[in-house]
N, CA, C and O of each residue as an XYZ file, in Angstrom:
852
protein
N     -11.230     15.500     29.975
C      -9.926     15.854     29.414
C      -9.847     15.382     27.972
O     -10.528     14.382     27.746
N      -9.281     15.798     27.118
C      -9.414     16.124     25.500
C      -7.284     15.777     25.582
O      -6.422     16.598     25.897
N      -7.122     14.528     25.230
C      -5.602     14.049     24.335
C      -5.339     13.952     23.396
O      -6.107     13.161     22.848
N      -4.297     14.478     22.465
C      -3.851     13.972     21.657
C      -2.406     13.564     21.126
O      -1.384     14.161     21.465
N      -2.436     12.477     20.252
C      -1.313     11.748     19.655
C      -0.543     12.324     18.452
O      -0.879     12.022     17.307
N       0.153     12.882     18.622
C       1.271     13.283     17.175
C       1.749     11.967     17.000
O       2.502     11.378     17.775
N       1.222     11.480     15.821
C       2.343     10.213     15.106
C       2.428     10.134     13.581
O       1.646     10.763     12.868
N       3.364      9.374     13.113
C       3.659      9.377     12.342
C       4.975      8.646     12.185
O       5.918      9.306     12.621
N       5.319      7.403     11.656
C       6.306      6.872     11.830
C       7.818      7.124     10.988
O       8.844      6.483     11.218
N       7.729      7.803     10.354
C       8.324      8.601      9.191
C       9.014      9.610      9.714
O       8.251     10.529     10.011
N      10.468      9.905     10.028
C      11.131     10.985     11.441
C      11.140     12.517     10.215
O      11.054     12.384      8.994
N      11.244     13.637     10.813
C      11.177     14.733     10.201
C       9.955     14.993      9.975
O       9.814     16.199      9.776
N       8.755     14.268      9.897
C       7.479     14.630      9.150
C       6.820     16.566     10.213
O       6.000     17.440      9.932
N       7.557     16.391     11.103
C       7.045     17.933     11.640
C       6.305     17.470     13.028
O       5.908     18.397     13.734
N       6.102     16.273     13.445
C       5.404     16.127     15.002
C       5.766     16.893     16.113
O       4.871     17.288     16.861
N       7.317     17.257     16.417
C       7.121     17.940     17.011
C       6.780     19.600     17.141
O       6.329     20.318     18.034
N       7.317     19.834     15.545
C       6.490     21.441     15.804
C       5.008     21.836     16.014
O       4.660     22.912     16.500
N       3.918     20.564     15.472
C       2.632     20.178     15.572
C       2.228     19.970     17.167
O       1.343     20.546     17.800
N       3.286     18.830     17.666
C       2.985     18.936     19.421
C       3.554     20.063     20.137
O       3.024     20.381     21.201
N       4.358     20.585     19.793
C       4.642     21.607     20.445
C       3.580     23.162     20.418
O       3.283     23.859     21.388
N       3.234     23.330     19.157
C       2.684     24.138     18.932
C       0.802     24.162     19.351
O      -0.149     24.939     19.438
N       0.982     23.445     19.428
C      -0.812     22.756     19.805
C      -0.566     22.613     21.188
O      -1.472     22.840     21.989
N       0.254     22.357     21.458
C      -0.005     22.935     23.391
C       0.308     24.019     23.409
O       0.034     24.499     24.509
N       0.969     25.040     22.454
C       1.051     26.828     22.515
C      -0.574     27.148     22.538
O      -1.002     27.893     23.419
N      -1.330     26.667     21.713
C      -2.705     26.683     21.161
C      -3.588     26.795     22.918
O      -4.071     27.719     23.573
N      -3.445     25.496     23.092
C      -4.038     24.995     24.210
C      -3.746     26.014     25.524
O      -4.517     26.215     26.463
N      -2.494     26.560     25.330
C      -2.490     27.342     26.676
C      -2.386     28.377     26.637
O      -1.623     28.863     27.472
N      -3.120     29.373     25.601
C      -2.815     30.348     24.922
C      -4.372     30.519     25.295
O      -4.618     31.460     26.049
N      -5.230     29.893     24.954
C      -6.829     28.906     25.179
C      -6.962     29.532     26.874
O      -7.942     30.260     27.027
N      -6.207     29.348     27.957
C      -6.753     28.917     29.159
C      -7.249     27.717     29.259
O      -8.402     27.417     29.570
N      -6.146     26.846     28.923
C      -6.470     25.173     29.437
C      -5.269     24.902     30.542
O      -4.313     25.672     30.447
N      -5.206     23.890     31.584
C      -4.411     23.591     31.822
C      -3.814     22.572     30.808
O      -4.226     21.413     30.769
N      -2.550     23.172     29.753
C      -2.107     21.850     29.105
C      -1.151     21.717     29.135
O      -0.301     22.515     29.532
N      -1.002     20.619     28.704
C       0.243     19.630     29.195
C       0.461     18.729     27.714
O      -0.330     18.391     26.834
N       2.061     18.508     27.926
C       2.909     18.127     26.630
C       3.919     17.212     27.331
O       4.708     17.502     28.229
N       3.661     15.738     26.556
C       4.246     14.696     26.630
C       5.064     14.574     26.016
O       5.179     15.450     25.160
N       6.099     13.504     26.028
C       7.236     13.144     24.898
C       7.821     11.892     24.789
O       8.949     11.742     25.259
N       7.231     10.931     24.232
C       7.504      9.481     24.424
C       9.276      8.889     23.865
O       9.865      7.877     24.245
N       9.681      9.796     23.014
C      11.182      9.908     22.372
C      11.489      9.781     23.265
O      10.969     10.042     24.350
N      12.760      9.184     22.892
C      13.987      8.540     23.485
C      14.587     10.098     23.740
O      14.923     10.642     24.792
N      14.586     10.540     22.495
C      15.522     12.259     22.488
C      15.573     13.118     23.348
O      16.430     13.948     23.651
N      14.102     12.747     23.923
C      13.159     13.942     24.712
C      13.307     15.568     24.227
O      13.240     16.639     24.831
N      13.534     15.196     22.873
C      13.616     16.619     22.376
C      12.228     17.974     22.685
O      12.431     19.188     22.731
N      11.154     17.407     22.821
C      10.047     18.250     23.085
C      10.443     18.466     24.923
O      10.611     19.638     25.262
N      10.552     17.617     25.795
C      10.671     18.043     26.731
C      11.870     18.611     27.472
O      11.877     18.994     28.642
N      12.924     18.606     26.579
C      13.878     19.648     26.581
C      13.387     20.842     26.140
O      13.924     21.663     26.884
N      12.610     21.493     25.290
C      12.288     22.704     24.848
C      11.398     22.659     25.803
O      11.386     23.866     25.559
N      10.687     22.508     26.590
C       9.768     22.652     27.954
C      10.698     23.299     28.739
O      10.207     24.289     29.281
N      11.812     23.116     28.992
C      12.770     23.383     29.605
C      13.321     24.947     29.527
O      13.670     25.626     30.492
N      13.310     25.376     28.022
C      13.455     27.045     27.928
C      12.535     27.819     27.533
O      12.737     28.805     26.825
N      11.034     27.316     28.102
C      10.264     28.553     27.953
C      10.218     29.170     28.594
O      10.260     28.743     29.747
N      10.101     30.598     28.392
C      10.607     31.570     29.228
C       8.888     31.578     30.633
O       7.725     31.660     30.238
N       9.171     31.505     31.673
C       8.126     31.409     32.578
C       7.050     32.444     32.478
O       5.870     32.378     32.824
N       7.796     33.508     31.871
C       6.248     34.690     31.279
C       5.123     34.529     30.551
O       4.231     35.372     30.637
N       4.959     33.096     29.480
C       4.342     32.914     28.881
C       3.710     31.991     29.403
O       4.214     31.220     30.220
N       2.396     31.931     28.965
C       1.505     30.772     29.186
C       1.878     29.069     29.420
O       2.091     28.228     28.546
N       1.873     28.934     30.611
C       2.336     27.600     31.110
C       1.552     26.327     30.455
O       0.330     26.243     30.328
N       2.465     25.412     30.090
C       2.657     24.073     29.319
C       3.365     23.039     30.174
O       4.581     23.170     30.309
N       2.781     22.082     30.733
C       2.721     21.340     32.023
C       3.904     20.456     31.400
O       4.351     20.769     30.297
N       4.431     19.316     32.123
C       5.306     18.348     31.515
C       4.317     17.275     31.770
O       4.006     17.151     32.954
N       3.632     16.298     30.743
C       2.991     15.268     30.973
C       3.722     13.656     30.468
O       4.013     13.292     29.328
N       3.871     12.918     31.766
C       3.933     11.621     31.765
C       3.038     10.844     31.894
O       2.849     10.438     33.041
N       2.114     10.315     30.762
C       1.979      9.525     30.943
C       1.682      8.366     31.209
O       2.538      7.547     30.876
N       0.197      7.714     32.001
C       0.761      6.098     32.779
C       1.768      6.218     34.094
O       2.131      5.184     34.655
N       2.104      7.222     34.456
C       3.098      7.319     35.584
C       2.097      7.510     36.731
O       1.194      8.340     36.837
N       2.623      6.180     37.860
C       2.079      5.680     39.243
C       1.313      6.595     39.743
O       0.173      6.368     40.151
N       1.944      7.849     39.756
C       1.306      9.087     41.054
C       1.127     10.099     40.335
O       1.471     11.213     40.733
N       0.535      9.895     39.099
C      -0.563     10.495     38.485
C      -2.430      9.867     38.382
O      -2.957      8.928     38.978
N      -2.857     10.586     37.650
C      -4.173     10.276     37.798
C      -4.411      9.094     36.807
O      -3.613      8.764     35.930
N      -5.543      8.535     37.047
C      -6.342      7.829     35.415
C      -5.735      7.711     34.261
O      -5.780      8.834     33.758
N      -5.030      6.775     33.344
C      -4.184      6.728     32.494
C      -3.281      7.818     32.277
O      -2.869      8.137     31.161
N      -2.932      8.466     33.501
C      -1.574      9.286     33.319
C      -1.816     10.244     33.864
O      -0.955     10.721     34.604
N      -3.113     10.906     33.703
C      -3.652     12.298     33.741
C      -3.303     12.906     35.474
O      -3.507     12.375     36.565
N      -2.674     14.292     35.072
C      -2.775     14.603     36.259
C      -4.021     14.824     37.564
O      -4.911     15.671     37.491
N      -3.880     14.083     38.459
C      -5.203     14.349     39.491
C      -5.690     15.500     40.081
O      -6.770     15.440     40.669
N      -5.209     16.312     40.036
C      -5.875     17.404     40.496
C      -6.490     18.381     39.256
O      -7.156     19.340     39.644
N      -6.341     18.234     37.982
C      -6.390     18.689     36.926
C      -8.264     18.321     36.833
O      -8.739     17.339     37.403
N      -9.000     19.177     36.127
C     -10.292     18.913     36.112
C     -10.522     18.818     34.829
O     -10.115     19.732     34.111
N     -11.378     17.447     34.114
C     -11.410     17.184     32.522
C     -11.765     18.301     31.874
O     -11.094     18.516     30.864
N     -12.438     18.930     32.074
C     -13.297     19.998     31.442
C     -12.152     21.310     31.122
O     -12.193     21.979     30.090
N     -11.169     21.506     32.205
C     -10.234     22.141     31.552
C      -8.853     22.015     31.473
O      -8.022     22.827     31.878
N      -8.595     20.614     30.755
C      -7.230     19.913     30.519
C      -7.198     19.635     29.196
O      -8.133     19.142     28.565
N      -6.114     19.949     28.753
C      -5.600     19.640     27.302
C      -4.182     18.932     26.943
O      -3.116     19.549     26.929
N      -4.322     17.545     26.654
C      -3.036     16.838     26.676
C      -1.999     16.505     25.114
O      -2.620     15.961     24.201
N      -1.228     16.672     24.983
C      -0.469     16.200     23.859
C       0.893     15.617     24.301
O       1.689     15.850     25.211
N       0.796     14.530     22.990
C       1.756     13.502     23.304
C       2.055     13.456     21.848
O       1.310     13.329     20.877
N       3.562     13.618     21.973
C       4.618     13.734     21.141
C       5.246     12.035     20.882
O       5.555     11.296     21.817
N       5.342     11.644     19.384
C       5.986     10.295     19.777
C       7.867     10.479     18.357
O       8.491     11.281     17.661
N       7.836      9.280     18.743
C       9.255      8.934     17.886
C       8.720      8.461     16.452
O       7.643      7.934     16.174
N       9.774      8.799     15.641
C       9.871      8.066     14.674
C       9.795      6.121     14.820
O      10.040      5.443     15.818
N       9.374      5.662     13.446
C       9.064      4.183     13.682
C       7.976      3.590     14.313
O       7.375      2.548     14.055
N       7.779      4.657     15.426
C       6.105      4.026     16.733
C       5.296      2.733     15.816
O       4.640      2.874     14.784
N       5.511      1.802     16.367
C       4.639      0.668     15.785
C       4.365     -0.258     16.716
O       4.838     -0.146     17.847
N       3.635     -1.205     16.398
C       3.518     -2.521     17.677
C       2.703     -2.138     19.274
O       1.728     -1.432     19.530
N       3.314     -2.691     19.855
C       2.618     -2.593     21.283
C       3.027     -1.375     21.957
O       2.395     -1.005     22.946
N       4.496     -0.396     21.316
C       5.059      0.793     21.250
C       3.459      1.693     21.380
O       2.938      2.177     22.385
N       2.956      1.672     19.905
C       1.470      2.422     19.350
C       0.528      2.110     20.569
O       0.075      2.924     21.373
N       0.314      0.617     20.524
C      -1.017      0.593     21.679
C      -1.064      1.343     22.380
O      -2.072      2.047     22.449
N       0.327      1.584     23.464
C       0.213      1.551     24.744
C      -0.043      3.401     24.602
O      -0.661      4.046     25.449
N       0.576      3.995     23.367
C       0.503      5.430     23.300
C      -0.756      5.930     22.898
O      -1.105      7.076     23.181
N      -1.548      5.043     22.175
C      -2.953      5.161     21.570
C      -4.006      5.078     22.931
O      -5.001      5.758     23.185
N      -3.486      4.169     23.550
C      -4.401      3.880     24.870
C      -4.536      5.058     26.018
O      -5.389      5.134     26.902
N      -3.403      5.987     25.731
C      -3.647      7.342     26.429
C      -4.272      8.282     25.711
O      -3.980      9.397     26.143
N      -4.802      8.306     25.055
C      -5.796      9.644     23.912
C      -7.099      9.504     23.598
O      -7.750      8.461     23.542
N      -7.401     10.480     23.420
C      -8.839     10.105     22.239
C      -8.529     10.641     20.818
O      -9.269     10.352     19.877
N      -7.463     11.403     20.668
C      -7.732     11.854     19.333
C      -6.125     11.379     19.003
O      -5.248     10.971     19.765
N      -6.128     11.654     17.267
C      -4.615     11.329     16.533
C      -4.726     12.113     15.580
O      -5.680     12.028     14.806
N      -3.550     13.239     15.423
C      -3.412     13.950     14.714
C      -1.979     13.646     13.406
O      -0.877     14.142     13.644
N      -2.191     12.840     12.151
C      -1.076     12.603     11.489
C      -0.673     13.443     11.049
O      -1.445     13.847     10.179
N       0.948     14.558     11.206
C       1.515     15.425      9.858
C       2.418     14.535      9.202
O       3.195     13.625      9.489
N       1.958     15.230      8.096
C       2.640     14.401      7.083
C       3.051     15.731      6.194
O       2.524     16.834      6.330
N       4.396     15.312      4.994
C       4.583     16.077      4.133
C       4.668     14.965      2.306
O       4.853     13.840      1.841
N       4.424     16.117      2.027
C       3.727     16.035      0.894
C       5.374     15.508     -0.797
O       5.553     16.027     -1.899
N       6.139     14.310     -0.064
C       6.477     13.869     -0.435
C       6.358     12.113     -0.748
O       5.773     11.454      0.112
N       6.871     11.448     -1.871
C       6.782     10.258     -2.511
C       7.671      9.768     -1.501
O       8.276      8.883     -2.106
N       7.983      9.789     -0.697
C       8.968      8.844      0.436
C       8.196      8.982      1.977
O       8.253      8.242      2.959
N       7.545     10.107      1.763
C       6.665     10.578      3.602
C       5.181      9.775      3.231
O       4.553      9.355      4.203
N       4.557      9.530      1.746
C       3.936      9.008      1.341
C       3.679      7.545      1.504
O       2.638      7.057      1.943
N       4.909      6.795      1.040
C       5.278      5.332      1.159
C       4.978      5.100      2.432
O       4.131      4.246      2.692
N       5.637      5.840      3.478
C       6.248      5.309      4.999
C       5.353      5.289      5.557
O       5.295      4.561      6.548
N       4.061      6.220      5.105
C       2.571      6.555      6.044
C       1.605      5.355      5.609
O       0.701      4.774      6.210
N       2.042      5.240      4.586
C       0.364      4.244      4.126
C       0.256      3.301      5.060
O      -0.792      3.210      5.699
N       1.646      2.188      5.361
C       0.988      1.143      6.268
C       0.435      1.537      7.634
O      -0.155      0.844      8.463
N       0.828      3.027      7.660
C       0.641      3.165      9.630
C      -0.920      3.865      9.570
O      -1.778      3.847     10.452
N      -0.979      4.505      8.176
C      -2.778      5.072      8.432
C      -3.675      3.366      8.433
O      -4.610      3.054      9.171
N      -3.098      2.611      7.499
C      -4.101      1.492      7.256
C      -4.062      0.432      8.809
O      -4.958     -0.367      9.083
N      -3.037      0.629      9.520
C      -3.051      0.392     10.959
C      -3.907      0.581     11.789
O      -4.480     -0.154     12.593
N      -3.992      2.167     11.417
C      -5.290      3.170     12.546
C      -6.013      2.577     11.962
O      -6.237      1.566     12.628
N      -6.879      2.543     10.568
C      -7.701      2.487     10.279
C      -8.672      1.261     10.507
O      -9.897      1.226     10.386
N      -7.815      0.295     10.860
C      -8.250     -1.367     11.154
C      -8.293     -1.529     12.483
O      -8.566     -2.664     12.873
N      -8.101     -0.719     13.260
C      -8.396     -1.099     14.920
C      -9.817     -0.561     15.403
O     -10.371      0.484     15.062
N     -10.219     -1.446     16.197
C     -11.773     -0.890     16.607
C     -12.438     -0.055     17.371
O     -13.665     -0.057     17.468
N     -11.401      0.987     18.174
C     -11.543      1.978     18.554
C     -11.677      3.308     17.632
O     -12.135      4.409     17.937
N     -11.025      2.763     16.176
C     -11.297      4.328     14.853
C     -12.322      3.621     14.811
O     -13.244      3.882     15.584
N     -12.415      2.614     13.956
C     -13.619      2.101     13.288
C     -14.685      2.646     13.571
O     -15.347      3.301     12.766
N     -15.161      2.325     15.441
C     -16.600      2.826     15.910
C     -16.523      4.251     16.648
O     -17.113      4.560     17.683
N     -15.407      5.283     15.653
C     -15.097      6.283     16.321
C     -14.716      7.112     17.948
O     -14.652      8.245     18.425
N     -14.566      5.918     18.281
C     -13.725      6.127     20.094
C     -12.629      6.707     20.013
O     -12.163      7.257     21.011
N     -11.862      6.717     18.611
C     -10.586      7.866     18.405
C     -10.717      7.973     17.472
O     -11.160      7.154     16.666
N     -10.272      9.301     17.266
C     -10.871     10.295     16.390
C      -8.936     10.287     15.397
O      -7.820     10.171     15.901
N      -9.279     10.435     14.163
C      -7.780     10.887     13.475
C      -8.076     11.506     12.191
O      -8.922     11.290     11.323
N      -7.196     12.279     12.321
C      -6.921     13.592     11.030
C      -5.438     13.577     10.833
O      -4.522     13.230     11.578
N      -5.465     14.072      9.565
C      -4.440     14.390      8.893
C      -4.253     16.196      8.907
O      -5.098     17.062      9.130
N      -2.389     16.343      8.481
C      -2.463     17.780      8.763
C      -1.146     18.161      7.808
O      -0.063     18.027      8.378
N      -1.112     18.591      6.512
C      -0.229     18.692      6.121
C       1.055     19.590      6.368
O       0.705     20.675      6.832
N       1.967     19.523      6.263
C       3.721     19.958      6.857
C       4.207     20.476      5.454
O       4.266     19.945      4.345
N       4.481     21.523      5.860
C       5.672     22.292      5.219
C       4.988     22.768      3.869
O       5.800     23.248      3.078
N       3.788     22.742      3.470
C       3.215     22.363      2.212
C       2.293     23.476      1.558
O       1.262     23.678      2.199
N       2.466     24.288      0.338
C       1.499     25.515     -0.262
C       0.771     24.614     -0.784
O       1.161     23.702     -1.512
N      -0.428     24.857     -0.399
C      -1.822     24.193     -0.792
C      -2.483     24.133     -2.310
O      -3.399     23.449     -2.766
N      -1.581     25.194     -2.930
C      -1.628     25.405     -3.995
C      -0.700     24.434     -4.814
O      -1.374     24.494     -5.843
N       0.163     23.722     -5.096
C       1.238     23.146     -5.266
C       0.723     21.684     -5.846
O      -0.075     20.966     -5.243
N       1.358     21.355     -7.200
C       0.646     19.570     -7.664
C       1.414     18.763     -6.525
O       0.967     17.617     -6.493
N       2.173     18.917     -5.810
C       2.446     17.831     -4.654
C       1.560     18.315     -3.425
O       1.576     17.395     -2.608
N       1.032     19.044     -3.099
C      -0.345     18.914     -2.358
C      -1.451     18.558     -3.064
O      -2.431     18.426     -2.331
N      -1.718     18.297     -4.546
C      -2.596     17.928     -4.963
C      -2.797     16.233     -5.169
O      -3.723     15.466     -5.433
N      -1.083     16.137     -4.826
C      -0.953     14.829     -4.801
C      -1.494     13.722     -3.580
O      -2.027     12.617     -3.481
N      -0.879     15.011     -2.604
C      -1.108     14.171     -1.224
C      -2.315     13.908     -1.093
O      -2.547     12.782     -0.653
N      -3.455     14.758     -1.392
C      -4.678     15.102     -1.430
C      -5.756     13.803     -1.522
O      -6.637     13.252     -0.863
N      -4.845     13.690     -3.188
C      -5.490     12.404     -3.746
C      -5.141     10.936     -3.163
O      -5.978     10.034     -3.166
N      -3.716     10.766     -2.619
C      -3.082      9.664     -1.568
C      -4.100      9.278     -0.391
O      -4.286      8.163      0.098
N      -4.690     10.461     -0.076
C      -5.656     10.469      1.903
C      -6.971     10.067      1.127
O      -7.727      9.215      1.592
N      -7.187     10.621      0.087
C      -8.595     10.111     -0.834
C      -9.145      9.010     -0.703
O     -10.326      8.783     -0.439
N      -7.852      7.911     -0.983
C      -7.976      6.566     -0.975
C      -8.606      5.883      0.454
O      -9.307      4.874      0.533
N      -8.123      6.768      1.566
C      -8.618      6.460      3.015
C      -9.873      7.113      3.567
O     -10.341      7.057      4.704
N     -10.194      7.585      2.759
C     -11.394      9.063      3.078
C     -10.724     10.246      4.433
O     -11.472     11.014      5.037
N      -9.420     10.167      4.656
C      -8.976     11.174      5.083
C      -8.657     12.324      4.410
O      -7.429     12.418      4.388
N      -9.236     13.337      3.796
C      -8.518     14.567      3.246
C      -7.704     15.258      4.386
O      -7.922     15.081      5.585
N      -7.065     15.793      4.041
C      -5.942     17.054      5.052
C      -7.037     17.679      5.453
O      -7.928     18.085      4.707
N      -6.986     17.804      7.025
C      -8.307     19.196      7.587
C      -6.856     20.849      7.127
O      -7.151     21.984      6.752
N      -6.110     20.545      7.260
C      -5.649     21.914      6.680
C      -3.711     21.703      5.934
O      -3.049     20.669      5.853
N      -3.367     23.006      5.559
C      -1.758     22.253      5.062
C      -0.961     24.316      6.177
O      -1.116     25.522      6.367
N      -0.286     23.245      6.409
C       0.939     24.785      7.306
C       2.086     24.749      6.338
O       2.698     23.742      5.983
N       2.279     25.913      5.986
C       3.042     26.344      5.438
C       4.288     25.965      5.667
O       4.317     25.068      6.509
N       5.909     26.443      5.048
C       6.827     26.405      5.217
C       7.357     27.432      5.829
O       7.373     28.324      4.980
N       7.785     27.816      6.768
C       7.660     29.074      7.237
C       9.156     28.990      8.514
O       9.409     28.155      9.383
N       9.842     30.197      8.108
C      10.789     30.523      9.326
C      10.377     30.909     10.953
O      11.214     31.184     11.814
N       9.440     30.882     11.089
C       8.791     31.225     12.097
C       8.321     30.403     13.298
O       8.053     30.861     14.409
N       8.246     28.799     12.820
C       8.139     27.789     13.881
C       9.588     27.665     14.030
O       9.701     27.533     15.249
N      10.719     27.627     13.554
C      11.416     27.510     13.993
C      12.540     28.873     15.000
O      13.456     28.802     15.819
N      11.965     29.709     14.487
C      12.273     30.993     15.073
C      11.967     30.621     16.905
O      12.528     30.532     17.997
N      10.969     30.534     16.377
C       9.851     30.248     18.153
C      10.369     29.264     19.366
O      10.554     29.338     20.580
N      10.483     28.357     18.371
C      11.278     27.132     19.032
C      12.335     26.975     19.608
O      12.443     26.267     20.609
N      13.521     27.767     18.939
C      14.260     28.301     19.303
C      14.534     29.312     20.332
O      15.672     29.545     20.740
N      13.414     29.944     20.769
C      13.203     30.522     22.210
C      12.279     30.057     23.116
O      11.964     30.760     24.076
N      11.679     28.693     22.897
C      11.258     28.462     24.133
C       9.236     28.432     23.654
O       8.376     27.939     24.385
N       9.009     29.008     22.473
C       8.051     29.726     21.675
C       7.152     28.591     21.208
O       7.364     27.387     21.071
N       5.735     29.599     20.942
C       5.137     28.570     19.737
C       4.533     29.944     19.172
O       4.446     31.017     19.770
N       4.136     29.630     17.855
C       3.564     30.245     17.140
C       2.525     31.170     17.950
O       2.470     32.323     17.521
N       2.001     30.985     18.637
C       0.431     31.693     19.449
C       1.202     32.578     20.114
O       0.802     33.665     20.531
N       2.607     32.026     20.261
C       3.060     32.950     21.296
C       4.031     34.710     20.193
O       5.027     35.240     20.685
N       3.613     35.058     19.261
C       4.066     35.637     18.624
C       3.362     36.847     18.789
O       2.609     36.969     19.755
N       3.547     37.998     17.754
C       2.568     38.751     17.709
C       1.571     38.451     16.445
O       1.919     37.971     15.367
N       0.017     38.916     16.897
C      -1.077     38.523     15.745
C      -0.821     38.854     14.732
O      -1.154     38.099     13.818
N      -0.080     40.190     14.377
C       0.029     41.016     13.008
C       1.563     39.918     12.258
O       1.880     40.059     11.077
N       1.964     39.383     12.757
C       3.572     38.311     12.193
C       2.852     36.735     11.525
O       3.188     36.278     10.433
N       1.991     36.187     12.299
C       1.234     34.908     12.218
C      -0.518     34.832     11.303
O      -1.191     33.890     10.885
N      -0.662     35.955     11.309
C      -1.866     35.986     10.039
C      -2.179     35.345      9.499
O      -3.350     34.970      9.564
N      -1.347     34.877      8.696
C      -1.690     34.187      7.553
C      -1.578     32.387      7.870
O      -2.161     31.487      7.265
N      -0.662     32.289      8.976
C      -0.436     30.911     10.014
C      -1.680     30.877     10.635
O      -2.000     29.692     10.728
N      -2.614     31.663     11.148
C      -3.483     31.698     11.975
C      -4.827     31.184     11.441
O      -5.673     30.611     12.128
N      -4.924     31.467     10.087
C      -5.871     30.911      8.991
C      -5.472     29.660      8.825
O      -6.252     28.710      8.901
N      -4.617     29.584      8.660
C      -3.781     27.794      7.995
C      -4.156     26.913      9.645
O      -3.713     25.773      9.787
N      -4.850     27.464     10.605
C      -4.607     27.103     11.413
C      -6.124     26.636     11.727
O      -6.335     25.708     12.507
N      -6.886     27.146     11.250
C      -8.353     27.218     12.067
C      -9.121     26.211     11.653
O     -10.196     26.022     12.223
N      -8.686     25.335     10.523
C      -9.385     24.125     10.227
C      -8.918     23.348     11.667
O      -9.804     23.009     12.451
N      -7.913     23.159     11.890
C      -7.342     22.443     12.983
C      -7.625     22.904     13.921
O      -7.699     22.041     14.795
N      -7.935     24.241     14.412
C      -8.254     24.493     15.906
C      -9.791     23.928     16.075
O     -10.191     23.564     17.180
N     -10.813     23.869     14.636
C     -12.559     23.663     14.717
C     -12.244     22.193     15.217
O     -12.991     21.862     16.137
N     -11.391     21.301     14.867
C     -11.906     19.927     15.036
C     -11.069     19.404     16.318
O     -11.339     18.236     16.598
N     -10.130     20.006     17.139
C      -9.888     19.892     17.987
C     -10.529     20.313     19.180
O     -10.325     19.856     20.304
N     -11.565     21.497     18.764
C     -11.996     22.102     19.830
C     -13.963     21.330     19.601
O     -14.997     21.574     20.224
N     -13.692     20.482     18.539
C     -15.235     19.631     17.847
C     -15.777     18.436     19.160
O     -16.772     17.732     18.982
């Protein structure tokens, strides 16, 4: 089974359209996947709530919960075709992080490509970066830029910010009416038509190679 962590301690940075949409990915795929939500809000697993049942099923995952499998995982689910994402809150720090880090192998940071989403990230990448599960690569983390034309001196900025960590952005998603369109019904992007998402679908494929790496 293949997990991952949306974090980012910085609220608005886009985690949940990233977790939400990456289990559209995943079950769009033919995975059994499944979408967590460690928020208090449970805003992601309220939108679990109105997808319409025609579309490609997106499991509700808890977890660490008793009468599930192996750090959470559902038991009857087979690794080879399970795909997990876990959605967290703003702030996630402390033994909060461990215990959410300790369910994944991978961490996916969005970030946007502002001098305040900038500030708030540095101490939490230099966090990941000092624990010894990144270090000797046992979890894997990327960056993914939000809301952001790649073309733009504030993506050139951010660019140079991840430099400092040897993280570059594996890709930047646009600003676009369309994740939220989706969302708003229950949707993710995959779930659209191909000829509407084109140009999302490119912005997309750096991130689908290293998830699927």
């Amino acid at each position: 089974m293949k997990s991952f962590l949306i974090a980012n301690p910085k609220g608005g940075s886009g985690k949940s359209t990233l977790a939400t949409n990456l289990a559209g990915y995943f079950a769009h795929r033919g995975y059994c996947a499944m979408l967590g939500d460690i928020d208090n809000q449970h805003s992601t697993r309220d939108w679990l709530t109105i997808r319409p049942p025609t579309l490609p099923p997106i499991l509700d995952w808890h977890p660490g919960k008793a009468s599930m499998g192996k750090k959470g995982y559902p038991a009857p689910a087979s690794e080879s075709t399970t795909r997990a994402v876990l959605d967290t809150p703003a702030g996630l720090h402390g033994r909060a992080l461990e215990n959410a880090l300790s369910q994944v192998g991978h961490v996916i940071v969005p970030i946007q490509p502002s001098l305040f989403d900038i500030l708030a990230t540095r101490q939490f990448l230099e966090t990941l970066l000092s624990m010894e599960r990144v270090r000797k690569g046992r979890l894997r983390v990327a960056i993914v830029g939000m809301r952001v034309d790649a073309r733009t001196r504030a993506a050139g900025e951010l660019t140079r910010f991840l430099s400092v960590y040897g993280l570059p952005p594996l890709t930047y998603l646009r600003d676009t009416q369309l994740y939220i369109q989706a969302a708003a019904n229950g949707m993710t992007l995959f779930d659209l038509p191909p000829a509407r998402i084109a140009k999302d679908l490119e912005q997309w494929q750096p991130l689908v190679s290293w998830v699927e790496g």
